[in-house]
N, C-alpha and C positions, 0 to 999 in steps of 0.2 A: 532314346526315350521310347516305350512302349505307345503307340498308339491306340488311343480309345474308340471305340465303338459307338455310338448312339444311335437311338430310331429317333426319326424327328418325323416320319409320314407313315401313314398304316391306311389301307381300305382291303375290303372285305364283299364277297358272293356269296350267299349260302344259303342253305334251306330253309335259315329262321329270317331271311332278310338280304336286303338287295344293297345292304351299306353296311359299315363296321357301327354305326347307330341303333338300326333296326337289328340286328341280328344279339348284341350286348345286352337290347331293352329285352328281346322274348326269351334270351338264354335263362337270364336270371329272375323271370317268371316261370320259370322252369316249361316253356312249352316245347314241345316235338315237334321237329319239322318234316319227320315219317309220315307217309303217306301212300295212295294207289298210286303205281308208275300209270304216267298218262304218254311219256314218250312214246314208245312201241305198245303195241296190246299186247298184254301179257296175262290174258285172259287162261290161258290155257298151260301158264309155266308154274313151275311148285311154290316158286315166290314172285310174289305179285308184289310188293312193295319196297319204297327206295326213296333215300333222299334226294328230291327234283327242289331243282331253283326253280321257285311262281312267281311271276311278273312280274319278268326279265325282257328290257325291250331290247332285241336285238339289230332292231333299226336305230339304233341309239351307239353304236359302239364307235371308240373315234379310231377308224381303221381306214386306211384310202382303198379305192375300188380294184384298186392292183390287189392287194393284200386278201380284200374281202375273201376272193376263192379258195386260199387258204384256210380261212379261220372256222374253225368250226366251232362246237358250244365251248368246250376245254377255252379255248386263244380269246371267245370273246372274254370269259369269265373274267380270265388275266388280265385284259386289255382293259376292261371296265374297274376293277380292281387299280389296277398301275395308276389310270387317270385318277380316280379317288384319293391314293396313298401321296402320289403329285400334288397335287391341289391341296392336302393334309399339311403336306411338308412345305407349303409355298416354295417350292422347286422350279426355277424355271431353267430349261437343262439348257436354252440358248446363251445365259449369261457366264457360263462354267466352261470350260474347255472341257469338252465332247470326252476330249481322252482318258480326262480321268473319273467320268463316270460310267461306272459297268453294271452287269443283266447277270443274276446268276437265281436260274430258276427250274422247280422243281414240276414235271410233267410225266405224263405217260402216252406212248403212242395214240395218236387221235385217229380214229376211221368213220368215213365219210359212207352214209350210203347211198350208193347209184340212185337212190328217187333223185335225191339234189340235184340233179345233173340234167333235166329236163328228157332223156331218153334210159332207159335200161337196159346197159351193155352185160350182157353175159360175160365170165369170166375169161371161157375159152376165146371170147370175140375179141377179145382187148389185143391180140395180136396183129389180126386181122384191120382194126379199126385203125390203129396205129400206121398201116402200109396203106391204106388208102386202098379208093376203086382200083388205081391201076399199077398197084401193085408197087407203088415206089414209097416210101417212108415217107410220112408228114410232121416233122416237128414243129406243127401250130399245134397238132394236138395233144400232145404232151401235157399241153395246162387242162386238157379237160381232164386226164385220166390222175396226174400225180397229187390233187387234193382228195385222191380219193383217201390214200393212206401217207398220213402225213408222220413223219419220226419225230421223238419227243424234244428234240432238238432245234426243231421250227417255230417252237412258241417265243424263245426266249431269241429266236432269227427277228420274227417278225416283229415283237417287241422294241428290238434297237433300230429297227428301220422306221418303224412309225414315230421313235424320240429322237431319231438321231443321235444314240448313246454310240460310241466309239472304242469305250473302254471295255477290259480282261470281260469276255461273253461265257458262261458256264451252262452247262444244260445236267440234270442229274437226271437217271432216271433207277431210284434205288426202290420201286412199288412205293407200301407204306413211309416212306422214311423221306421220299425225293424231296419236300418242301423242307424239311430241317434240314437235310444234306446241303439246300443249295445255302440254306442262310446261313450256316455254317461256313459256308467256302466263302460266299461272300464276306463274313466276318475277318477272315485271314486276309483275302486278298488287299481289303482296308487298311488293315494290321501292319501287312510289308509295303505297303504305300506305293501298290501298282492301280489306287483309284480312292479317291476321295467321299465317295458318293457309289453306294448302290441300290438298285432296286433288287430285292430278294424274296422270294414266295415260292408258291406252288399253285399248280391249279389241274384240275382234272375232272373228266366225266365220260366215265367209263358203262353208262346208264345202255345198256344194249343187250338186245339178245342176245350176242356171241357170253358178251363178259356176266350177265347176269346165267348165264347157263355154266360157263367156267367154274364162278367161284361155289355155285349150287352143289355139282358135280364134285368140286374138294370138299365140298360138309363143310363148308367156313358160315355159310347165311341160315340166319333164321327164318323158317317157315313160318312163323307166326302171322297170317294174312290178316286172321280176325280181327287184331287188335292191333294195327299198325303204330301207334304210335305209344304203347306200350312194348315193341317188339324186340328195342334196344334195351339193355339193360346191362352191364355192367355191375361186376363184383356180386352180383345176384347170385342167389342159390339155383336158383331156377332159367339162367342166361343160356341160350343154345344158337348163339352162334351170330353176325353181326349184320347191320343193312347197310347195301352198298350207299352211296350217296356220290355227288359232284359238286362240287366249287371253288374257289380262290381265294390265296390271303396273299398280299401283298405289303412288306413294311421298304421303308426308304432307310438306309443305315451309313450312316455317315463318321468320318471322321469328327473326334469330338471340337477340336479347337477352329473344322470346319464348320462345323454345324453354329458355333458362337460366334464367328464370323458372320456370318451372315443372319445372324438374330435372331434366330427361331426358336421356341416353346422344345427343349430336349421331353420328349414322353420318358424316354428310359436308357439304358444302358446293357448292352450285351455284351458280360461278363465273360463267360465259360462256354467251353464247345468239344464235347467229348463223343468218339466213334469208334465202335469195335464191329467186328463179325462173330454170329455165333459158331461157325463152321462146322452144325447139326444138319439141319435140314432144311428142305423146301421150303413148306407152309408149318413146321411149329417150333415153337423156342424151347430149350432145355429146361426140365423141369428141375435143374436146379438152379437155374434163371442167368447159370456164363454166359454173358456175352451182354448183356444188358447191364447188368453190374459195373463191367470195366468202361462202361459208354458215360454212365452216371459219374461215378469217382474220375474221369479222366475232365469230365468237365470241371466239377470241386476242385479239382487240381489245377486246370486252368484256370478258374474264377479265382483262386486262391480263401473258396470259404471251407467253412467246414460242414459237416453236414448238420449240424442243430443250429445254424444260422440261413436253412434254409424254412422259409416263412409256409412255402403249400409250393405241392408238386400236381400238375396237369399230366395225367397219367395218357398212355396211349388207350388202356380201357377199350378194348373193340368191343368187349361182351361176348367173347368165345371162352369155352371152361380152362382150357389151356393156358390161351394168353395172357388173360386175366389171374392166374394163379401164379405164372412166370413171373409178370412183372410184379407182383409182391414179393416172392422171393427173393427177387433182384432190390426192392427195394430195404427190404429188411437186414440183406448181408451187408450191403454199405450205413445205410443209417442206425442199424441196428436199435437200440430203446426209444431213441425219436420217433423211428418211422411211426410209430403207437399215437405220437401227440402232431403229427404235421399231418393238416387236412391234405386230402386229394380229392381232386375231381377229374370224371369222366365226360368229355364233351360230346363224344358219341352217343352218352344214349340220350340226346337232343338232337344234335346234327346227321349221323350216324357215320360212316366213314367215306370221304371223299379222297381216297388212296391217297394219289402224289400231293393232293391239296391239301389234306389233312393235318398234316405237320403245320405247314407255316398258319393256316386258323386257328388253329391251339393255341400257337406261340403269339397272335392276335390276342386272344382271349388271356393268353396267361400275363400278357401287359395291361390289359384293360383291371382284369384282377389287382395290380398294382395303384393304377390311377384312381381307380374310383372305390377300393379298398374293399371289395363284394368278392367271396369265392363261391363260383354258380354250383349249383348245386350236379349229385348225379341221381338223375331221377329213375322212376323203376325199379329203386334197389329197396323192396319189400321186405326181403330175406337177407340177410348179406352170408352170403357162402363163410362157413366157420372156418376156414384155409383163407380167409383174407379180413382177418379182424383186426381193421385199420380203422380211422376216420375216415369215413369215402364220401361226407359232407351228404346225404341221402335225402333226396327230393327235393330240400327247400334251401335257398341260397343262403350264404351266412355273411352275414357284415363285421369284417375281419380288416382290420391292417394288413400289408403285405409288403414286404420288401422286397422278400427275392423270391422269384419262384424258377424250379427244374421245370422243363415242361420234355418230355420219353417221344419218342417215335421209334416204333421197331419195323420194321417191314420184312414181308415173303425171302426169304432167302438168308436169314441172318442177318441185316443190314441197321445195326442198330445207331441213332443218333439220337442226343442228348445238350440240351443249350441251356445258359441260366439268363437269366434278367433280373439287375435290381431298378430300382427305384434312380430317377437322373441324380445325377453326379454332384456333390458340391462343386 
């Protein structure tokens, strides 16, 4: 008997809001949560703006003071998240055997900078500091120096430590894609019944001068400073390129005959979970859109729908000219005369993109779209590029039924993932 899938918990970090509440209610007021980067000054860098979580208390995170030294904004994001999507789920992971609850979660290397740390160790010094005055190695100090650069691996460490989860741990780090990769894997590991219960997302926040200088430097970010919160735009004629952002999405995904056992409100059902590589290049997808194609139909194929039984697709939409003309591409060779009458929406140009995180928010948003039957809108889209004459649902939310939605993640490197969700289960 194939094992089903259900999310029964969901919570959320992000630029429009500090809960999967807040963030639902401003989406589909269509407001931006672009803005001036107040992290570092970036007074004097070619883009000055980026999507920042506001008033976020960080004294507030349930982390023990072991852990704290690890955690940086990325692990609170998640930890604040996980607690929300728990408490969503009425999950208490003490009454479950540990073992068969698992962590498969999607991140990107966190770095810490030396201010945090109460002194500033030059790089070169860090040799030196480590041997001590007299010259003999000190492994007390190890914990000051290894939070500085933490591997994406750690978030989904420190996460089973603070719940005591015990079960299959998974860490992806696939850029754009990490947060659907992980919910993905999560999804299977359910499926072959090496865990009853996961917590599955992404979270990241890559808001720094190294990486806001990076992705400058590949031509991916909009310079648009003036008008920050017009700077995302998606499917636009006039789209040149995306804003970084940072935050978490968190769902809890359980077996289904689990999740009725123990009584709980099923939100939905994750159908389908389909992945390819483009095997092009670095930072752009093939402009005749392989590799994103076979990620979509491999999902259909798993979900067992067809593609005009899919209700609205949540596009990956960064608002690069590129991307954004790929994944139509992609979408039209699989749906082909559908893709014409299935709305899509881009949550980017509200949130803007929070890489590893971005996927599992979507896939938040693409269930909220289901529950409460609203498909948010993509705002900014004044012109819509004649190379992408879809329904792209433009500026103002549409109050639609939804049963199933595809919701796209493609990430740097070819890395594309694709998941369905209907509607809970009879």
């Amino acid at each position: 008997m194939t094992r089903r899938v259900v999310v029964t918990g969901m919570g959320m970090v992000t630029p429009l809001g500090i809960t999967v509440e807040s963030t639902w209610e401003n989406l589909i007021k269509a407001q931006s949560g672009i803005d001036y980067i107040t992290i570092f000054d970036a007074s004097t860098f070619p883009v000055r703006i980026a999507g920042e979580v506001k008033g976020f208390d960080f004294s507030s995170i349930p982390v023990s003071e072991e852990l704290n030294q690890f955690t940086g904004r990325a692990t609170s994001f998640c930890l604040a998240a996980t607690e929300q999507a728990i408490q969503n789920a009425d999950l208490t992971i003490g009454e479950d055997d540990p073992t068969k609850i698992g962590i498969s979660l999607g991140a990107s290397e966190e770095s810490h900078s030396l201010k945090n740390f109460g002194e500033s160790i030059a790089e070169e010094d860090i040799y030196h500091f480590l041997k001590g005055e007299g010259g003999q190695w000190q492994p007390e100090n190890i914990g000051q120096i290894w939070p500085l650069r933490k591997c994406a691996h750690m978030t989904s460490q420190i996460v089973s430590i603070q719940y005591n989860v015990q079960g299959p741990l998974s860490s992806s780090s696939t850029a754009c894609a990490s947060g659907t990769h992980a919910i993905g894997k999560a999804m299977r590991i359910i499926e072959h019944g090496d865990a009853d219960v996961m917590i599955a997302g992404g979270t990241d926040s890559c808001l720094s001068e190294f990486s806001v200088s990076g992705f400058y430097l590949l031509g991916t970010l909009t310079e648009n400073n003036e008008q920050p919160q017009k700077a995302s735009r998606p499917f636009d004629l006039k789209r040149n390129g995306f804003v970084l952002a940072e935050g978490a999405g968190i769902l809890i995904l359980e077996e289904l005959h689990h999740a009725q056992k123990r009584g709980v409100p099923i939100i939905a059902e994750l159908k389908g979970y389909g992945t390819s590589s483009n095997a092009y290049r670095i930072t752009d997808s093939p402009p005749d859109g392989r590799g994103p194609d076979q990620a979509m139909q491999s999902a259909l194929d798993d979900a067992c729908i067809l593609p005009e039984n899919i209700s609205h697709i949540n596009a990956h939409g960064t608002s690069t000219m590129l991307n954004d003309r790929s994944e139509t591409v992609s979408i039209k060779k699989v749906f082909g005369n559908s893709a014409y009458q299935i709305p899509i929406c881009a949550n980017k140009s509200m949130i803007g993109h929070p890489i590893a995180g971005a996927g599992a928010i979507e896939l938040i948003i693409s269930v909220l779209s289901i529950t409460n039957g609203i498909i948010p809108p993509t705002i900014n889209c004044h012109e819509q590029d004649p190379n992408i004459l879809m329904d792209v649902v433009p500026n103002v939310k549409r109050d639609q039924a939804v049963s199933t939605v595809m919701s796209n993640s493609f990430g740097f490197g070819g890395q594309n993932v694709c998941l369905i969700f209907s509607a809970e289960p009879a």
